[in-house]
C-alpha positions as CSV (number, residue, x, y, z in Angstrom):
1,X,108.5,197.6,20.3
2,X,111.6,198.3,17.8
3,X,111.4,201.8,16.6
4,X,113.9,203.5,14.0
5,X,115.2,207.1,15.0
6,X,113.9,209.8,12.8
7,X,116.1,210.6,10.2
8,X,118.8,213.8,10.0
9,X,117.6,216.7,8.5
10,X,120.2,217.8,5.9
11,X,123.0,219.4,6.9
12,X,125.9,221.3,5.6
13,X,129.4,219.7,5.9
14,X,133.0,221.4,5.8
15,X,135.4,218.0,5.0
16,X,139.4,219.4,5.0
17,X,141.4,217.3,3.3
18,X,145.6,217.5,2.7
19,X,146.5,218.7,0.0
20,X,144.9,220.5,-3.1
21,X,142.3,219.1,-5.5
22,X,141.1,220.5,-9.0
23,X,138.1,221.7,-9.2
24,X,137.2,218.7,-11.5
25,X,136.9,216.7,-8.2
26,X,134.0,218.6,-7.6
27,X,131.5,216.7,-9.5
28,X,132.8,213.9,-8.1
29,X,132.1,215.0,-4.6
30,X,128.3,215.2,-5.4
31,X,128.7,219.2,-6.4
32,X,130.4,220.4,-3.1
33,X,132.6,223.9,-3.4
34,X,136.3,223.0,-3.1
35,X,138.5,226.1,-1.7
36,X,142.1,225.8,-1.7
37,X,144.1,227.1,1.3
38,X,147.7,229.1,1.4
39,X,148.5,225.7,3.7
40,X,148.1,223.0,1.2
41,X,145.0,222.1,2.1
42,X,141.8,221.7,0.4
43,X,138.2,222.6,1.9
44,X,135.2,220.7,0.4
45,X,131.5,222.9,1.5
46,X,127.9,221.9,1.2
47,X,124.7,220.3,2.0
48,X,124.5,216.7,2.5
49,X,121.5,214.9,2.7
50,X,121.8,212.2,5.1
51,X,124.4,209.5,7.2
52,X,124.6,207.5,4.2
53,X,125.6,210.2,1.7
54,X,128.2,211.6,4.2
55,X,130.1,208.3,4.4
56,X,130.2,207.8,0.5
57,X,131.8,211.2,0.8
58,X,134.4,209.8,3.4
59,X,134.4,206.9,1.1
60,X,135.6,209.0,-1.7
61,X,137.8,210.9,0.3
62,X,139.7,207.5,1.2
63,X,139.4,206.0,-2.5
64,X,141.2,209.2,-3.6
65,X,144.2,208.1,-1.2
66,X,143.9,211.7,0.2
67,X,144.5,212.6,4.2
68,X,141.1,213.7,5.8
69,X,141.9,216.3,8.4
70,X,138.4,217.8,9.6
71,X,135.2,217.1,9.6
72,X,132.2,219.0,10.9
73,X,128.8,220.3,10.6
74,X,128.7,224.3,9.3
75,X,125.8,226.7,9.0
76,X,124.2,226.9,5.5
77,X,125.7,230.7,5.4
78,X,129.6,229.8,5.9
């Protein structure tokens, strides 16, 4: 029998980019917090709902041109 896995629970997602963005960007990102770093970098916080909305985020990330440094998972709190 072919089953599907269950699907993620949403999660919150830290994506670290090079460079820094305006805060414009942020709408574009689906509403995620951007923080800007002293190191040039750019930090991009929030919940994401599933897989699929994570790799339009990647996506974006790539369309923009910019250098993704970091990826992972955070608690809802950071």
């Amino acid at each position: 029998m072919n089953t599907r896995p269950a699907p993620h629970p949403t999660g919150n997602y830290e994506l670290r980019i090079d460079g820094h963005l305006d805060e414009h960007w942020s709408t574009w990102f689906g509403g995620l917090t951007l923080t800007h770093a002293d190191d040039g970098t750019t930090t991009l916080r929030g919940p994401v709902t599933d897989q699929a909305e994570l790799h339009g985020l990647l996506a974006k990330v790539r369309d923009l041109g910019a250098t993704l440094l970091s990826v992972k998972t955070i608690d809802a709190d950071a």
